[in-house]
C-alpha positions as CSV (number, residue, x, y, z in Angstrom):
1,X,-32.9,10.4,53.2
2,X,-30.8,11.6,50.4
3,X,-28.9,8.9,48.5
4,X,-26.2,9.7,46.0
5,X,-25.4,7.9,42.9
6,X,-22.0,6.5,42.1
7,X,-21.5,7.0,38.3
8,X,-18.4,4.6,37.5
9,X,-16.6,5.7,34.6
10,X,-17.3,3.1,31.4
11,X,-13.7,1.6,30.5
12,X,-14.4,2.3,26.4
13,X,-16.3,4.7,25.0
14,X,-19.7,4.2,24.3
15,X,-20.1,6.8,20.6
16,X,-17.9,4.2,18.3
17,X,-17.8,1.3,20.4
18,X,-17.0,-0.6,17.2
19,X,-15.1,1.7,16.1
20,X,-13.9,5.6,15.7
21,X,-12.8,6.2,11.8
22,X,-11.1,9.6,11.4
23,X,-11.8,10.5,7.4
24,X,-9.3,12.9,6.4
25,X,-10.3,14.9,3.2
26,X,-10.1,17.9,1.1
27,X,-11.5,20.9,2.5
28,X,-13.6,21.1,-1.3
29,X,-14.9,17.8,-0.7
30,X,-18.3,16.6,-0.5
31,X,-18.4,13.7,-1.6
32,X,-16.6,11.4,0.9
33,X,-18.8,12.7,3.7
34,X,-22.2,11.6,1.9
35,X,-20.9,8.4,0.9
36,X,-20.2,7.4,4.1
37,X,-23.2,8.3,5.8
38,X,-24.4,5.4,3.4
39,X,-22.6,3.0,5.2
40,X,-23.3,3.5,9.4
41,X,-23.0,0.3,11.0
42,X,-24.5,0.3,14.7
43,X,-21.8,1.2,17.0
44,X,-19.4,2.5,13.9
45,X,-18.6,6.7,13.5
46,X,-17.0,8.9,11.3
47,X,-15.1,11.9,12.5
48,X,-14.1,14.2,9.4
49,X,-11.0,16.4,9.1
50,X,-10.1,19.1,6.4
51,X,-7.0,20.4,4.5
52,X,-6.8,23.1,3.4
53,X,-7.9,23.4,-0.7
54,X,-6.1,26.7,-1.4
55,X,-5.9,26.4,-5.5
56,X,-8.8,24.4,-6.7
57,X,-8.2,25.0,-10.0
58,X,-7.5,22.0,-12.3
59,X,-8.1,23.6,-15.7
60,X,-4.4,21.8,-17.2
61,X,-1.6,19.6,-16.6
62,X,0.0,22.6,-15.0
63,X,-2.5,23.9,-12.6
64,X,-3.0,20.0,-11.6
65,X,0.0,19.6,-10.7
66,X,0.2,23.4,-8.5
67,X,-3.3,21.7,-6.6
68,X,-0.7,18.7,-5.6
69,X,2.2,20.5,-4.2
70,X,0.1,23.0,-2.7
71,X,-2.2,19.8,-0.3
72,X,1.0,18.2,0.5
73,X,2.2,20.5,3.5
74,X,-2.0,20.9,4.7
75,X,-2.5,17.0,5.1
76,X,-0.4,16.5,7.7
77,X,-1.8,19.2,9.9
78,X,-5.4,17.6,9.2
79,X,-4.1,14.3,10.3
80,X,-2.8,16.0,13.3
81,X,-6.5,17.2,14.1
82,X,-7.9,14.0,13.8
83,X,-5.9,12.2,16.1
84,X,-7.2,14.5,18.7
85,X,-10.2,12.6,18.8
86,X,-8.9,9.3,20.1
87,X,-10.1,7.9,16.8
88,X,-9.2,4.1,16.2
89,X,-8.4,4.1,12.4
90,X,-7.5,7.0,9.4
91,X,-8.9,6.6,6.6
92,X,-7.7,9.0,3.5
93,X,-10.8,10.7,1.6
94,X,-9.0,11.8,-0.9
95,X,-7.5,10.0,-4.2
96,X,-4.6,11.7,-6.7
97,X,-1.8,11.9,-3.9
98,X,-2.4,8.2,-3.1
99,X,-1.6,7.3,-6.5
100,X,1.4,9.4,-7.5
101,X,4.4,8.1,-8.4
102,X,2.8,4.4,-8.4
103,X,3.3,1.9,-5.8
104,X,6.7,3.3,-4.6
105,X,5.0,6.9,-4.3
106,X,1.5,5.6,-2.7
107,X,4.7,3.8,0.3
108,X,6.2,7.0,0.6
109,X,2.8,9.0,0.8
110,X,2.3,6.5,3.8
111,X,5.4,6.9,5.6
112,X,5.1,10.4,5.3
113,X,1.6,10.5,7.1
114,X,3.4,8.0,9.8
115,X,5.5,10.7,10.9
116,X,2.3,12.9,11.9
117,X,0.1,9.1,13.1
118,X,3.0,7.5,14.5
119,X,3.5,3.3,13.6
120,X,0.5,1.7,15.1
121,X,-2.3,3.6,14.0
122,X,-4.3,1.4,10.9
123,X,-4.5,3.6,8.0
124,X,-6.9,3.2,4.6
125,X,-5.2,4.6,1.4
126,X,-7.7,5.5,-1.8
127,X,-5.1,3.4,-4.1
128,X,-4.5,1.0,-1.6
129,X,-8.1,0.2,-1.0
130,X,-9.2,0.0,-4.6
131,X,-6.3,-2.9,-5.1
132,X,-7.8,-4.7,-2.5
133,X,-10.9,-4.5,-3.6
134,X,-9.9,-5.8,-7.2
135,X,-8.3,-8.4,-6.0
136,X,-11.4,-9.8,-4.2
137,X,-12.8,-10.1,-7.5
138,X,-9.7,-12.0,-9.4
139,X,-9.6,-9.9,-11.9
140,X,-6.8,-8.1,-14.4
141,X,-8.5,-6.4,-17.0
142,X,-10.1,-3.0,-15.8
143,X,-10.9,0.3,-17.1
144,X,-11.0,3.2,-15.2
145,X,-13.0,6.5,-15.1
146,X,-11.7,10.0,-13.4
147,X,-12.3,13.7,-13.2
148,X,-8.8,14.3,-13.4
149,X,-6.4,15.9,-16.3
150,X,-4.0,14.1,-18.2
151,X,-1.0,14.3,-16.1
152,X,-3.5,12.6,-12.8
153,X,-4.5,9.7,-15.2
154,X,-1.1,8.8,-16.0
155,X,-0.4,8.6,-12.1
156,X,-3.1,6.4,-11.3
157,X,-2.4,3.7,-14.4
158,X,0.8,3.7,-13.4
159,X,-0.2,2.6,-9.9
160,X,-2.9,0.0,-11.2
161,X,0.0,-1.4,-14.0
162,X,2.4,-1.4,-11.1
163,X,-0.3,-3.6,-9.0
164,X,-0.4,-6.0,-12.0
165,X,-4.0,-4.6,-13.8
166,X,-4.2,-4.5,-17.2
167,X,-5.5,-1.1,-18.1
168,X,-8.1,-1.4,-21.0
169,X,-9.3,2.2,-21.2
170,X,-9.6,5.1,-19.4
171,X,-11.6,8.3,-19.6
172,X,-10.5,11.3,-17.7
173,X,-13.3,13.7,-17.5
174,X,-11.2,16.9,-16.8
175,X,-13.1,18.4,-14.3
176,X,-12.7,22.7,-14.0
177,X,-11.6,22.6,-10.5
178,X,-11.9,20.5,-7.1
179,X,-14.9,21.8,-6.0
180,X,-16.8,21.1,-9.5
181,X,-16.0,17.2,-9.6
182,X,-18.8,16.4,-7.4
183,X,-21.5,18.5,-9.9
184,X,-20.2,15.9,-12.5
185,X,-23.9,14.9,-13.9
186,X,-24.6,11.0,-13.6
187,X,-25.4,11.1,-17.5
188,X,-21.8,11.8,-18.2
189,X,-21.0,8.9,-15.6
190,X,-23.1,6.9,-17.5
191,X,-22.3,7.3,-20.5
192,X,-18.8,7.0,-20.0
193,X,-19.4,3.8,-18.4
194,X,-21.7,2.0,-20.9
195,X,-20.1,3.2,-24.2
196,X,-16.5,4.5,-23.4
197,X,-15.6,1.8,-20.9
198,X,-17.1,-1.4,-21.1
199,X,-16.5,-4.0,-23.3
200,X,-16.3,-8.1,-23.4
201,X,-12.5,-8.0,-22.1
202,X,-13.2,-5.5,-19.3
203,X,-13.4,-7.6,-16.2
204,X,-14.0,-4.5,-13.9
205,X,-14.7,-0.7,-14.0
206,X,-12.8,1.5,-11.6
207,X,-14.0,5.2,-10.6
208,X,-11.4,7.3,-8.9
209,X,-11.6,11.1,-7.5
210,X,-13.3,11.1,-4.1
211,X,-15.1,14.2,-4.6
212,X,-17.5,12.4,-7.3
213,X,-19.8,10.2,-5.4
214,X,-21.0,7.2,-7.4
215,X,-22.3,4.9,-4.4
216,X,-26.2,5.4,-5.4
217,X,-25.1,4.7,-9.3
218,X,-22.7,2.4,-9.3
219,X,-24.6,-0.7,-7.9
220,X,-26.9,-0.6,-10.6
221,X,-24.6,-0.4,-13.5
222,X,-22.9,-4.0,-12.0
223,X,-26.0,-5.1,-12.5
224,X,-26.2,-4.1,-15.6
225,X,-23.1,-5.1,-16.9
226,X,-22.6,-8.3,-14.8
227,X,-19.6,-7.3,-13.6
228,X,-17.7,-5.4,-10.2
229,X,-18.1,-1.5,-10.4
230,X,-16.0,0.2,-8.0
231,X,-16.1,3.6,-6.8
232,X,-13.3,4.7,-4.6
233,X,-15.3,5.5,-1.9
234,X,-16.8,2.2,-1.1
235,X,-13.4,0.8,-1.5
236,X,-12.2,2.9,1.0
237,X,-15.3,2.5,3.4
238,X,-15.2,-1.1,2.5
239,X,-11.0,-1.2,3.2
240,X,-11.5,0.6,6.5
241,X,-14.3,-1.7,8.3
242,X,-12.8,-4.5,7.4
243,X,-9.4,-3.2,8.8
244,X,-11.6,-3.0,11.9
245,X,-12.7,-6.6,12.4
246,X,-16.5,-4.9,11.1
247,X,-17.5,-7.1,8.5
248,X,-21.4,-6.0,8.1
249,X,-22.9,-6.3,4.8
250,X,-25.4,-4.4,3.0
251,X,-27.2,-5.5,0.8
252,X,-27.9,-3.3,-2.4
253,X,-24.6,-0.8,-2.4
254,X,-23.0,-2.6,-4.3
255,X,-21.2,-6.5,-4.6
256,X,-17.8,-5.9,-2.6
257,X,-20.0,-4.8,0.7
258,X,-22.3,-7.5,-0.4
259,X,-20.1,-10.5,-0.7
260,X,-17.2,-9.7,1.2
C-alpha cells in the first residue's frame, strides 16, 4: 500500500539559521566578497548585492569626488535588492561614503539607507565598525593607511578625530581607479606599514578602502609589531556577527576575532 509523506514546513530557514548577512558593495569590488568567505561560521551566510560603479576613475581630488556623487543614487537600489532575500542584517562593503562628512555625515548616510531598510533592520557601517573595533583595544593614537586621494583621507580623519583618535600619520596610496585598489601589491602594504606608519606612539594601524583585502596580511604584521592591525573588512565582519549574537572566534585572522 502506498503511503504518502507529510513534509511539514520548517518554521526558520535552514541556509543561515544563524544568520542571513546581506553585504552591500561596489559593483568594482572584490575584495569584500573574498574576505568574507574567510570568516563562515556553521549556520552563518552572505548574500552580496552590487551598485552600480559607473566612473571608476580616481586619478584626482576631482574625479574622487564625481565617483561619490555618482554611488549615492545606486546604493539605495542595491539595498532594495538585498532585502529581497529575507536577509537578517546589512552590512555595508564599502568605505569612503561611510566616512564623509565625519560622524554627523556617517548619521546621515544611515538615515538615508533607513529610508530604503526601514527602522528595525541591524545595519554595519565601514566607519562605524572600525570605531568599535578601536575601542575594544583602548586605544587613541592610530595611523591609518588608504588607497584613496587627498580629498577621501581628509574625510576619514575627520571621522576618526571626531570619534576621539589621535591621528599620528596617514598614507593615502592614490589608487588609479576603483577597480585597481584591490591589485595594490602587499609590498606596498608593507612597506607602508613598517616604515611609513608605525612608530613607539602608534597604538594601532587602521586600513580603510574595502576593495583592498588585507585579512591574509594583516594578522601577521600585529604580530610583528605587538600591536592591533585593523583592516576594514574584519571590522566589518567582526561588527556584523557580533550584531548577531555570533560570537565565534578564529584563531589566526587576526586579534579582534581572536579575543573579542
Amino acid at each position: 500500500m502506498n503511503q504518502s509523506i507529510e513534509l511539514t514546513k520548517p518554521q526558520e530557514p535552514w541556509i543561515g539559521s544563524r544568520g542571513r548577512i546581506g553585504v552591500v558593495i561596489p559593483s568594482t569590488n572584490t575584495g569584500v566578497e573574498y574576505d568574507c568567505q574567510r570568516f563562515i561560521p556553521e549556520g552563518v551566510t552572505w548574500h552580496f548585492a552590487r551598485f552600480w560603479i559607473n566612473q571608476p576613475e580616481l586619478t584626482s581630488d576631482d574625479m574622487f569626488m564625481a565617483f561619490i556623487e555618482a554611488i549615492r543614487p545606486t546604493i539605495p537600489l542595491a539595498m532594495r535588492d538585498i532585502l529581497t532575500a529575507e536577509v537578517d542584517y546589512i552590512m555595508m562593503g564599502m568605505s569612503a561614503e561611510t566616512f564623509w562628512g565625519g560622524l554627523e555625515g556617517n548619521a546621515e548616510f544611515v538615515e538615508r539607507l533607513r529610508e530604503v531598510m526601514g527602522p528595525d533592520m541591524g545595519l554595519t557601517t565601514g566607519a562605524n565598525a572600525v570605531q568599535a573595533a578601536l575601542a575594544k583595544f583602548d586605544v587613541k593614537n592610530i595611523s591609518v593607511v588608504s588607497p584613496y586621494q587627498p580629498i577621501g583621507d581628509a574625510q576619514v580623519l575627520r571621522f576618526f578625530e571626531e570619534s576621539g583618535f589621535n591621528i599620528i600619520s596617514n598614507i593615502g596610496l592614490k589608487c588609479e581607479t576603483a577597480n585597481s585598489i584591490s591589485h595594490t601589491p602587499q609590498s606596498d602594504v608593507i612597506d607602508c606599514v613598517l616604515n611609513k606608519l608605525d612608530g613607539d606612539n602608534v597604538e594601532a594601524i587602521v586600513q580603510v578602502g574595502t576593495n583592498m583585502s588585507n585579512s591574509d596580511l594583516f594578522p601577521t604584521l600585529e604580530k610583528m609589531l605587538q600591536k592591533p592591525c585593523i583592516p576594514i573588512n574584519v571590522a566589518t565582519i567582526w561588527h556584523s556577527l557580533r550584531a548577531l549574537g555570533i560570537n565565534d572566534k578564529f584563531v589566526g585572522k587576526g586579534w579582534l576575532f581572536e579575543r573579542y
